[in-house]
N, C-alpha and C positions, 0 to 999 in steps of 0.2 A: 593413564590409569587403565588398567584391563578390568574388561567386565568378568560380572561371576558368570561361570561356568553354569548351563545348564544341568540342574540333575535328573537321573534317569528313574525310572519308575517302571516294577513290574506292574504285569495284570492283579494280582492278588491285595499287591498296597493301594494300587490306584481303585480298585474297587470298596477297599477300605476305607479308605478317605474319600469318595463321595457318600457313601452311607454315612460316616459320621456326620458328614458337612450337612446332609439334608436333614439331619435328626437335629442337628446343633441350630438350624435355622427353623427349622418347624415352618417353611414356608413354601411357598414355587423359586425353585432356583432353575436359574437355568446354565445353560452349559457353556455358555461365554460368560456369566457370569462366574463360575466355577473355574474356568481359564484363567480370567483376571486376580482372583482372589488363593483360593490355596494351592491350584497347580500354577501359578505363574512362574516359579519357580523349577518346575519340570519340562520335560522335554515330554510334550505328552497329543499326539493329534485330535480331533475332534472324533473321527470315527474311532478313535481306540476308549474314549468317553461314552460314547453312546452304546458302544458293545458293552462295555463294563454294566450300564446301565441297563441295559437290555437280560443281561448275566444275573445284574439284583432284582431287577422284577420278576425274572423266572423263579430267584432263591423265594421268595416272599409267597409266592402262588399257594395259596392252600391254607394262608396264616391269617390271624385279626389284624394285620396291617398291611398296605398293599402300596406298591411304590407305581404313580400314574401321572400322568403329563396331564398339566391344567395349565393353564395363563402361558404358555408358551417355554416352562419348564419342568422340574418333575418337584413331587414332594412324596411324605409320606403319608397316609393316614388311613384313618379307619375301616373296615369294609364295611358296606351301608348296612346288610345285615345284623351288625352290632347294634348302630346308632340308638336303637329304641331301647338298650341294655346299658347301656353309657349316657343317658342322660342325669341319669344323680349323680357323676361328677359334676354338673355343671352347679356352681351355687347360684349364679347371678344369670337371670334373664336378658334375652336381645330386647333392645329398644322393640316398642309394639309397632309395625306401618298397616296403616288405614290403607283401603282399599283403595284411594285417590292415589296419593302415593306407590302403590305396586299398581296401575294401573298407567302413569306415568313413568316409569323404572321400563313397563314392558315397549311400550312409545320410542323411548329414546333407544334402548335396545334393537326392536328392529324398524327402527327410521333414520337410526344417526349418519350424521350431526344432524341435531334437530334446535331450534330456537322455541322458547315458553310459546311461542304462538301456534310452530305449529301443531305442539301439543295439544294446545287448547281447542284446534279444530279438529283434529283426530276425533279429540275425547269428546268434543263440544260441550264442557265446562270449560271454566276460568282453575287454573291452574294459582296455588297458593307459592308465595313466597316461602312460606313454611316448611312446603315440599320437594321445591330445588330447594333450600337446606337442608332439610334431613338426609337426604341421599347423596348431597355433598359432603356433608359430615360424613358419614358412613361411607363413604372414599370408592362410591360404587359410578357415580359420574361425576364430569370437571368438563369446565368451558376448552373447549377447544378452538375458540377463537369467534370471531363475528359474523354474522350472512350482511352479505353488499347489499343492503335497501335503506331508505332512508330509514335512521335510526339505530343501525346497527347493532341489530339483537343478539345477546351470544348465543352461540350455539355450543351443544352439550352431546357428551358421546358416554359413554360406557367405559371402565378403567379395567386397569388388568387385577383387581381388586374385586371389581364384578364377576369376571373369567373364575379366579381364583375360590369363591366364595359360590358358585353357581358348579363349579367340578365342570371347567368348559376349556377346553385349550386355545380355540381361539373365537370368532364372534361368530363364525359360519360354522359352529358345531350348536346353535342356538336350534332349535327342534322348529317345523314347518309350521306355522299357523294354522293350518287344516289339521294337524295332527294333535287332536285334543289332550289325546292318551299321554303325549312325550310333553305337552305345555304345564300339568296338572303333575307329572311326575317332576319338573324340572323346579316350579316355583311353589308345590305344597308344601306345610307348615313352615315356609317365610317366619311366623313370627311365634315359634317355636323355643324352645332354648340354642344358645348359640353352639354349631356343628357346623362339620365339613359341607355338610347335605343336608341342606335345607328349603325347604321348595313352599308355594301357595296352592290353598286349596280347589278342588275341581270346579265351587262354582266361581272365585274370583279366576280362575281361568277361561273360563265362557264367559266372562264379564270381557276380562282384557279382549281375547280374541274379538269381541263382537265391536269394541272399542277401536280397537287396532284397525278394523277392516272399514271404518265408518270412511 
């Protein structure tokens, strides 16, 4: 039985079809993904994807929506400038997180993989059950497996869910601890209405930071 024949795709469709695909997913797609799924069927290279891509972010430049690499692939969305004009689409409010909670988010972020404990010495509180669930709920960390001591505590990292929802492409675009300015702009109004860009405010940022550094 012979296979199907590859088909071939210019520049014009194939830029086509990933703007539809990214509008149709509303999420971080990324370009092996995008392989696998509607070009699999084309004869199409990776750098001929990325140019294409490269092609739509130019076309976008200047507009209320902007095509940007987060979590490790691209999506589309808003320009921040908007954000504060676009919140009465939103009907329904994001869950509220207490200050324990985005204080531990910031922990695991820059300590991962980290176990409830050594959170709890960072922060030196006791760390709530309540609180690894809500943030596992919220699909922002997940166990990533156990630390070798006795008792084999799981340990917890940060998802591409966090990346995605934080406008980060990968975990080392997370802003410097020393650098207040970019910690306050990254996690201010956290518990705002739900948006692309959503961040905590400057003093729960000198809270984490003085936390983090204990």
């Amino acid at each position: 039985m012979s296979q199907k024949k590859p088909l071939q795709i210019n520049p014009d469709q194939l830029k086509q079809l990933i703007e539809a695909s990214l509008f149709v997913m509303g999420k971080s797609v990324s370009i092996k993904s995008l392989k696998e799924t509607v070009l699999i069927n084309f004869t199409v290279s990776r750098a001929k994807i990325e140019l294409a891509i490269e092609e739509l972010q130019q076309d976008y430049q200047g507009r209320g929506i902007e095509l940007v690499r987060v979590a490790g692939g691209y999506r589309f969305q808003s320009i921040e400038s908007l954000s504060p004009f676009l919140q009465p689409l939103w009907q329904e409010k994001a869950p509220k997180y207490s200050r324990a909670t985005l204080e531990t988010l910031a922990v695991i972020a820059y300590r991962q993989p980290v176990t409830r404990g050594d959170i709890e010495f960072v922060r030196g509180v006791a760390v709530s059950s309540h609180t690894i669930k809500s943030l596992t709920d919220r699909l922002w960390i997940k166990m990533v497996g156990h630390k070798e001591v006795p008792g084999r505590p799981a340990l917890y990292a940060t998802t591409t869910e966090f990346l995605a929802y934080f406008g980060l492409d990968t975990i080392a675009d997370l802003p410097l601890l020393t650098d207040t300015e970019s910690l306050a702009a990254l996690f201010s109004d956290v518990n705002s209405l739900e948006k692309p860009h959503e961040k905590i405010g400057p003093d729960d940022t000198q809270n984490i930071e003085e936390s983090t550094n204990e």
